[in-house]
C-alpha positions as CSV (number, residue, x, y, z in Angstrom):
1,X,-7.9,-11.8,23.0
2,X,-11.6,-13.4,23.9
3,X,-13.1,-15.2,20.8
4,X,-14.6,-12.9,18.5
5,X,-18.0,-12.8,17.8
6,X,-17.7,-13.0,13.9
7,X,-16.2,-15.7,13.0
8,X,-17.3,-17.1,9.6
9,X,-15.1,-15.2,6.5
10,X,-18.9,-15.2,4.6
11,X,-20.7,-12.8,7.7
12,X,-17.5,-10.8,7.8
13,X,-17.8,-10.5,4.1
14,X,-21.5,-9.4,4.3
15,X,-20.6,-7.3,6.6
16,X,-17.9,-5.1,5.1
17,X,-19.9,-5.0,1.7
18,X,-22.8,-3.1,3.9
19,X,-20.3,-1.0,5.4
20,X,-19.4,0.1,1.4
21,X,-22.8,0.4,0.5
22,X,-23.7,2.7,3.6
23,X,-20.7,4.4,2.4
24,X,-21.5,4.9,-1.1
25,X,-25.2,5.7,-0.7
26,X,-24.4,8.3,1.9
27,X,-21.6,10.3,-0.2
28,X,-24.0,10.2,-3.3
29,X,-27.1,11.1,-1.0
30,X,-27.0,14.6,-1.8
31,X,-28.0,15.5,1.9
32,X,-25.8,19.0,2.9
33,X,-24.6,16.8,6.4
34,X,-22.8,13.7,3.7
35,X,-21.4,16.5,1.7
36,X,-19.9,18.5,4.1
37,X,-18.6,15.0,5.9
38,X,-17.2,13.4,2.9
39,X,-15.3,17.0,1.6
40,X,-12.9,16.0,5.2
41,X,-13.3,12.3,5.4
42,X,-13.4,10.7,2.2
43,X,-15.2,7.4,0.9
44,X,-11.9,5.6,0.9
45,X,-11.2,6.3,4.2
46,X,-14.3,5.3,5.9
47,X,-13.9,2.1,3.7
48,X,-10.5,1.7,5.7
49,X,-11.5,2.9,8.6
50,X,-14.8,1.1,9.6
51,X,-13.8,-2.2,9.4
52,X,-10.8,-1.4,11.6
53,X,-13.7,-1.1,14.3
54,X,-14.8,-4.4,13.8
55,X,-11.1,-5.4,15.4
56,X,-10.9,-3.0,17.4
57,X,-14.0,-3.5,19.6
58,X,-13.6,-7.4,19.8
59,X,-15.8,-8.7,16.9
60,X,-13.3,-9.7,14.5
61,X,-10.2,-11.2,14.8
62,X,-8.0,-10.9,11.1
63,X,-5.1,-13.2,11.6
64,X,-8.3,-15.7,11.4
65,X,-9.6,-14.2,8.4
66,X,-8.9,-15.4,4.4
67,X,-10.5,-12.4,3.4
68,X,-7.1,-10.4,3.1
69,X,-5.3,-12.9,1.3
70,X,-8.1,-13.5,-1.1
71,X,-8.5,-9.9,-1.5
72,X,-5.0,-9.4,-2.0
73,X,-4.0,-13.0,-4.4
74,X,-7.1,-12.8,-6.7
75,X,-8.9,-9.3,-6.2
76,X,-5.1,-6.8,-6.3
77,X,-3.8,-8.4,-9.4
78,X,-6.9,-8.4,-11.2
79,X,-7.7,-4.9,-10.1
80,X,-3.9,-4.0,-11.2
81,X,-4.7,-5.7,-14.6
82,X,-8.1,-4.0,-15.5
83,X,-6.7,-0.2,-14.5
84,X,-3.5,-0.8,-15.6
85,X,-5.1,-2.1,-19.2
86,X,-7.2,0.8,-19.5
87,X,-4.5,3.7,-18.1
88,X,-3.1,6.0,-20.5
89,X,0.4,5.3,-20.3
90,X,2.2,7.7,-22.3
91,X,0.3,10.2,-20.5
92,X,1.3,8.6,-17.8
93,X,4.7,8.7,-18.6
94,X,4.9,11.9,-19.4
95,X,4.6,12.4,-15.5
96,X,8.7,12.9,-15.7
97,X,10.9,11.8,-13.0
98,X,9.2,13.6,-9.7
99,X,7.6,10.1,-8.9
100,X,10.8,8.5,-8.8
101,X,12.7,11.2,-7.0
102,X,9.6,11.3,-4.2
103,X,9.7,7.4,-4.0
104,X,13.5,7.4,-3.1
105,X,13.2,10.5,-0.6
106,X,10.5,8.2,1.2
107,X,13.2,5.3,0.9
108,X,15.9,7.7,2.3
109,X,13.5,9.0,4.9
110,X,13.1,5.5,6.2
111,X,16.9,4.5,5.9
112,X,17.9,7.8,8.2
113,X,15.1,7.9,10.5
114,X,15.0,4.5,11.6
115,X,19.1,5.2,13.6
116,X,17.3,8.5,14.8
117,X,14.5,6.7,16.1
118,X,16.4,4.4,18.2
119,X,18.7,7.2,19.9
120,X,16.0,8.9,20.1
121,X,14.4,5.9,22.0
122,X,17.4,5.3,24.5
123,X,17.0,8.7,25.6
124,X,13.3,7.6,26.5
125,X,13.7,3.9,27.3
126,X,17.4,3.1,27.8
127,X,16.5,0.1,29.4
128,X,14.5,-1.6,26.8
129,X,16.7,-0.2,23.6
130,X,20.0,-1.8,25.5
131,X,18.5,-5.3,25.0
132,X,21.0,-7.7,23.2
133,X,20.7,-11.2,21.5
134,X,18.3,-12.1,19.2
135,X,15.3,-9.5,20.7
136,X,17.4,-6.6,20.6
137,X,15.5,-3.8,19.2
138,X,17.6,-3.2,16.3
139,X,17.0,-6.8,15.1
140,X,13.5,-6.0,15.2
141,X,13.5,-2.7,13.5
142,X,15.6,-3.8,10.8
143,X,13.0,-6.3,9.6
144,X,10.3,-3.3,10.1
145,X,12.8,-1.3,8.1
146,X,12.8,-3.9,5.3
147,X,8.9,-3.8,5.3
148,X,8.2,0.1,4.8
149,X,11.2,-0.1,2.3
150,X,9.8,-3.1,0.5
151,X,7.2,-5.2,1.6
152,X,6.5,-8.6,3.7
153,X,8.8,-10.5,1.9
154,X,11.8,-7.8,2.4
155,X,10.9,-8.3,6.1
156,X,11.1,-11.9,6.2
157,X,14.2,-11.8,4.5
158,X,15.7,-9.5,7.2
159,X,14.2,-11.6,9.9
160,X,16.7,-14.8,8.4
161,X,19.4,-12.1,7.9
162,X,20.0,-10.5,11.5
163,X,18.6,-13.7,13.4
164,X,15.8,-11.8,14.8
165,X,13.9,-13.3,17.7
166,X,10.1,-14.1,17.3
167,X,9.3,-11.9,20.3
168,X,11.2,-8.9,19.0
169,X,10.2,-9.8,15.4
170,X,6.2,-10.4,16.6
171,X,6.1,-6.5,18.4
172,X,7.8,-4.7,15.4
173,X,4.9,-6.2,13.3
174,X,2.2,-4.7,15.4
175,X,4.2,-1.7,15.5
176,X,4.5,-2.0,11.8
177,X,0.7,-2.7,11.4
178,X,-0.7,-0.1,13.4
179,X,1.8,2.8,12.6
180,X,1.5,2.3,8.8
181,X,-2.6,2.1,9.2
182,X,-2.4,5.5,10.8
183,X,0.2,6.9,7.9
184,X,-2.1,5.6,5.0
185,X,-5.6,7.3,6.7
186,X,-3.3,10.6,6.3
187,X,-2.5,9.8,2.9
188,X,-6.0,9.5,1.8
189,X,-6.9,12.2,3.7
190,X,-4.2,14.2,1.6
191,X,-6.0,12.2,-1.6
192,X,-9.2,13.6,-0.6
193,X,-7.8,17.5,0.0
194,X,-5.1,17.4,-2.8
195,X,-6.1,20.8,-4.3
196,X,-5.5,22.3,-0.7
197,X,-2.5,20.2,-0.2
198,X,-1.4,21.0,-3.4
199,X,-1.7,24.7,-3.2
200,X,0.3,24.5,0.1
201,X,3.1,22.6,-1.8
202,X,3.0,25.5,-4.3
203,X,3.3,22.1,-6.8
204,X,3.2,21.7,-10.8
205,X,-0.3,19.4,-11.3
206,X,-0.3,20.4,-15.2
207,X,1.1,16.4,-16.0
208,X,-1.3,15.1,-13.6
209,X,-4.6,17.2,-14.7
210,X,-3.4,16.2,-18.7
211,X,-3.4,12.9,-17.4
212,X,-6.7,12.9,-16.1
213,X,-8.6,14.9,-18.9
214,X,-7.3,12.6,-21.6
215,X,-8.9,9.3,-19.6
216,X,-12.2,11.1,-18.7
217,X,-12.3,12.4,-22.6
218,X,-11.4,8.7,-23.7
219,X,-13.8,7.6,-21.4
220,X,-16.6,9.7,-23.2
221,X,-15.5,8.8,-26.2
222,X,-15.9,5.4,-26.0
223,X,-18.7,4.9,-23.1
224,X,-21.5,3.2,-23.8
225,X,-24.4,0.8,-21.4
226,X,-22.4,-2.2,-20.4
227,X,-24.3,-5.4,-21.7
228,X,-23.7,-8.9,-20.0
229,X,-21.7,-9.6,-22.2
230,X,-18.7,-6.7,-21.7
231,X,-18.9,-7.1,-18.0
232,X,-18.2,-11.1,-18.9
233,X,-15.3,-10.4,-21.1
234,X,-13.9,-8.0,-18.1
235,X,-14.1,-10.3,-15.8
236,X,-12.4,-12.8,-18.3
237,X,-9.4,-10.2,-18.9
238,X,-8.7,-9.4,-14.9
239,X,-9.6,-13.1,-13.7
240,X,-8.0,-14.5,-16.6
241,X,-4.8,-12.6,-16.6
242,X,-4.2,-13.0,-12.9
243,X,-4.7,-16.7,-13.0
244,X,-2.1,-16.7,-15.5
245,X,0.3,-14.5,-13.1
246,X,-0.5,-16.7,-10.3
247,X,0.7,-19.7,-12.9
248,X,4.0,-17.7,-14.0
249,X,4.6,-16.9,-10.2
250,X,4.1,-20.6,-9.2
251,X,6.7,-21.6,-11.6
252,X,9.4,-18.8,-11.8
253,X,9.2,-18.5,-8.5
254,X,10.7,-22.3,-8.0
255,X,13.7,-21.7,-10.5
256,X,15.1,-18.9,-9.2
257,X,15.3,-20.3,-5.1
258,X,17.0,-23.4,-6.9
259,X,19.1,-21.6,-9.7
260,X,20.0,-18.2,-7.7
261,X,19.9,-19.2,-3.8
262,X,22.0,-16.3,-2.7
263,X,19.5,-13.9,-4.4
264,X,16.8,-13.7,-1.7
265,X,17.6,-10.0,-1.4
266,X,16.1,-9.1,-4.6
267,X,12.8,-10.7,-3.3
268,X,13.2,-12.7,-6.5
269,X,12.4,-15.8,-3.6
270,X,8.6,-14.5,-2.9
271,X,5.8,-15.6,-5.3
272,X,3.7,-12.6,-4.6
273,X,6.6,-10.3,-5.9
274,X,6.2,-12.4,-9.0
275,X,2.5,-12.5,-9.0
276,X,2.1,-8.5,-9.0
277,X,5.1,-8.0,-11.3
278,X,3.5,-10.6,-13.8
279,X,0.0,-8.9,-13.2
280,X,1.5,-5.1,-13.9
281,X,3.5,-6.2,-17.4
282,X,0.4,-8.0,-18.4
283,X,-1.7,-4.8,-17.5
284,X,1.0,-2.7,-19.2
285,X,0.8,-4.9,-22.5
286,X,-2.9,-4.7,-22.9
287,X,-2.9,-1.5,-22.9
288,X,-1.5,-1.2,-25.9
289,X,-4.3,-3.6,-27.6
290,X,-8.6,-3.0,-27.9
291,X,-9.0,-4.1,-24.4
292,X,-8.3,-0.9,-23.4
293,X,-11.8,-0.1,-24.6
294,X,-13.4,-2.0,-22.0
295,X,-12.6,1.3,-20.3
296,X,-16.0,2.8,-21.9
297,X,-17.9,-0.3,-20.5
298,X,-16.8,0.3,-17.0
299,X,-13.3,-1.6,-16.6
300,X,-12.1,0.8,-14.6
301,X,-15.3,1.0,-12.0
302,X,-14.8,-2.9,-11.7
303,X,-11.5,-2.7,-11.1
304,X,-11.9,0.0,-8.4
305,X,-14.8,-2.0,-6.8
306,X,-12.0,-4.9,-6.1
307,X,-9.6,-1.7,-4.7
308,X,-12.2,-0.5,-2.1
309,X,-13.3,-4.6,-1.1
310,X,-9.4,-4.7,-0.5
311,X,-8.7,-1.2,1.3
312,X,-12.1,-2.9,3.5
313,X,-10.0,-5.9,4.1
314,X,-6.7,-3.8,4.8
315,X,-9.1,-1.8,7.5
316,X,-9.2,-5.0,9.7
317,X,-6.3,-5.1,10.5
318,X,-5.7,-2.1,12.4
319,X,-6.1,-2.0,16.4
320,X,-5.6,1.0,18.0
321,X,-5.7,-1.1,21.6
322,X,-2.5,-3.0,20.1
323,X,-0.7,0.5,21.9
324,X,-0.9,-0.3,25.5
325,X,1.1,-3.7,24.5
326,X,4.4,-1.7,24.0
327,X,4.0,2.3,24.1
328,X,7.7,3.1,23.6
329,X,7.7,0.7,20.9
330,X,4.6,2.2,19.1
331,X,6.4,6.3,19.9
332,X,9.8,5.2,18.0
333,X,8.0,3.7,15.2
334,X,6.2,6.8,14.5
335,X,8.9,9.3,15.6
336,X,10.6,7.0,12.6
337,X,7.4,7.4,10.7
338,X,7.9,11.5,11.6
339,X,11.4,12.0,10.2
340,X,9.9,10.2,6.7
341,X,7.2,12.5,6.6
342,X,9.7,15.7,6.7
343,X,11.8,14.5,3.9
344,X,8.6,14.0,1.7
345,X,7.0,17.3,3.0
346,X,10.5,19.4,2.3
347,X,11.1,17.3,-0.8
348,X,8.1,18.2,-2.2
349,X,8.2,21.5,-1.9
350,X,11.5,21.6,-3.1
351,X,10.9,20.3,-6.6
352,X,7.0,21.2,-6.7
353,X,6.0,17.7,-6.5
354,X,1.8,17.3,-6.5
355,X,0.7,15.8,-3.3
356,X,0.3,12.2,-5.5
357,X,3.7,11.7,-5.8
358,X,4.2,12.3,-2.5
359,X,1.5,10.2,-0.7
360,X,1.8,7.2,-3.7
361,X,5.5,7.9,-3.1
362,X,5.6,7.2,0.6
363,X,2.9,4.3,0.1
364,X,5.1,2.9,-2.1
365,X,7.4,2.4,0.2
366,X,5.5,2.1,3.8
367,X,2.7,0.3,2.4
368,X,3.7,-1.6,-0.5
369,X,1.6,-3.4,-3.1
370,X,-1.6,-2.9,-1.7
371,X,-1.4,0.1,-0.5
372,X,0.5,2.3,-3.3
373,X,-2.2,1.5,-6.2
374,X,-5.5,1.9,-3.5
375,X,-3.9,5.4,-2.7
376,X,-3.6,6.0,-6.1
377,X,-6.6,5.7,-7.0
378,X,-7.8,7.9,-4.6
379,X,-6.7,10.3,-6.6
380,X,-7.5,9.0,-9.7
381,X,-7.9,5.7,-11.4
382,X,-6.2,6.4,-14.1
383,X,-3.2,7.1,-11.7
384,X,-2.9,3.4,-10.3
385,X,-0.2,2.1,-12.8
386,X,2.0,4.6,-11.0
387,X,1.2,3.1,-7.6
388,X,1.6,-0.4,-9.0
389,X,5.2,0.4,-10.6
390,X,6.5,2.1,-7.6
391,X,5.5,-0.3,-5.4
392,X,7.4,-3.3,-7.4
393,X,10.8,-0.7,-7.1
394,X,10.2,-1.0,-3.2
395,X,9.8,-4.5,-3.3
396,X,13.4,-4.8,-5.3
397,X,15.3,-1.9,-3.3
398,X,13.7,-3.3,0.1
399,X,15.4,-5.6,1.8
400,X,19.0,-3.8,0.7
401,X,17.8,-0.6,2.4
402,X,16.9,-2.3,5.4
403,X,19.8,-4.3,5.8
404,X,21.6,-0.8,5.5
405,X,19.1,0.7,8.5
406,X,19.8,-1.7,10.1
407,X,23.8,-2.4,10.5
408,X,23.3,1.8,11.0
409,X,21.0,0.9,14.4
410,X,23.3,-1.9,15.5
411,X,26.2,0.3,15.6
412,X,24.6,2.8,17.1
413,X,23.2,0.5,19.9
414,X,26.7,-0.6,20.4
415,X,26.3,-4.3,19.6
């Protein structure tokens, strides 16, 4: 790749804030042409999607960037503690157990498709499937297993586990990147047609639309002008709290690769586990105290501002060019991707599941921390604890369900 053109994090910053703002001042415009646009491609999309075009024509280069791991280290967890704070959680929990039965379909869907995938791929490419040592394409696809089961930690815990090479390990992260940017724009497409998706599904929203009315009626309730003052005090409570998580993850963190070794698995190894863990039970606490009436000041709006500046930063990091690298490579992953999608699509329709639990469901699992909550609240803020939670059960389930997929792909590659 040729140097970029953009290559100061402060103009790249500038620049995907105007993209938001064109964005936002288009969908509120009022103009028929917006409205009709923004009905099939939503504002969290085209916050995804536009700075994807940055990479992909040249101007940008990510891995270069500190935007993502700012957005993600100080801008997730304080997002995840100002929504989470404000959510109504029994409502919330009164959502029953179709979120957890959609998450582990997705986890399933992932566990079964990935041996499919690969005989489906020796049929195409027998030559580059029947590739042994450490860049066999099982090794590969057992760390990309870990990931859409878990996270980046999952995968680098896989990566140690099957002695995966870096060339093998290096294209199942493109294939990883690109193929789950393509899966979350169809998520919050679903987000942003869920009454049509949801009709289709034939699925039980009652729990989701109590959910909702009781936040928007709180919201009423309690809303008020913020003064400088309560938008102070919010960013106390979300900056605060995460710099406390980011303390408790620098220091449990430590004890448990000393104490418990063996225990990488769990990913009890990886501070950022412990950073959005420590950021969700904080969340989760407040919420039970009067700073969940910051939510009639705005919490909530602030807390989704940091969810679209992150979704923006997600966006860069897709590059649809990255297919000519490796076609086959990029086919399996989403004939894997494909399989997933059935078992959530027949899942769902078996139990009457709302299209939320099955788009946060799947994100939870093929997107992970990030990407669970920003879908969520592309339904609905008051949705994101769901997002959050799920996406900390991926992180623990992850890297056993792809050390299952892949000792499944190994036998059947015959190694």
């Amino acid at each position: 790749m040729s140097e970029p053109i953009i290559t100061n994090d402060a103009v790249l910053f500038g620049a995907l804030a105007a993209m938001l703002g064109l964005v936002f001042w288009t969908s509120e415009s009022g103009s028929p042409f917006w409205t009709r646009f923004y009905k099939i491609f939503p504002p969290l999309l085209l916050a995804y999607f536009l700075p994807s075009l940055l990479t992909t024509f040249g101007l940008v280069d990510p891995d270069k960037s500190n935007l993502y791991f700012v957005a993600s280290r100080y801008l997730m967890p304080t997002a995840l503690v100002l929504l989470t704070a404000v959510a109504d959680l029994p409502g919330t929990l009164r959502l029953g157990p179709k979120a957890l039965i959609m998450f582990f379909t997705g986890t399933v869907g992932i566990v079964v498709g990935g041996p499919i995938a690969i005989g489906i791929g020796s049929l195409i490419a027998p030559d580059a499937i029947a590739v042994e040592g450490p860049d066999a394409v099982w090794r590969g696809m057992a760390t990309l297993a870990g990931s859409w089961i878990g996270g980046s930690a999952n995968q680098t815990a896989l990566r140690e586990i099957y002695g995966t090479g870096p060339e093998a390990f290096s294209i199942w992260v493109a294939v990883d990147v690109l193929v789950a940017s393509v899966w979350l724009a169809m998520m919050l497409w679903v987000a942003a047609n869920q009454e049509r998706v949801d009709a289709w599904l034939k699925a039980d929203v009652s729990a989701l639309e109590d959910v909702k009315v009781r936040v928007q009626a709180y919201e009423a309730a309690h809303a008020r002008i913020p003064t400088l003052r309560d938008l102070i005090v919010i960013a106390a409570v979300g900056f605060g709290a995460t710099g406390f998580a980011h303390f408790a993850a620098d220091n449990v963190t430590p004890f448990f690769r000393e104490t418990f070794p063996d225990a990488a698995q769990f990913s009890v190894h990886s501070s950022f586990f412990w950073l959005i863990v420590t950021a969700t039970v904080i969340g989760v606490a407040l919420s039970f105290t009067p700073v969940r009436q910051l939510q009639g000041v705005g919490a909530s709006k602030v807390g989704s501002l940091f969810v679209y500046l992150l979704v923006a930063t997600v966006g860069l990091h897709m590059d649809i060019t990255a297919l000519a690298d490796a076609p086959v490579f990029f086919l399996i992953g989403a004939i894997w991707l494909s399989i997933h999608a059935l078992l959530m699509i027949g899942m769902a329709r078996l139990i009457r599941a709302p299209s939320f639990f099955m788009a946060v469901g799947s994100e939870a699992n093929i997107g992970g921390a990030a990407s669970a909550p920003a879908t969520a609240a592309a339904f609905h803020p008051s949705l994101i604890p769901v997002g959050a939670l799920l996406a900390v059960l991926g992180y623990i389930v992850g890297t056993f369900g792809g050390w299952l997929t892949g000792q499944a792909m190994r036998l059947l590659s015959g190694q």
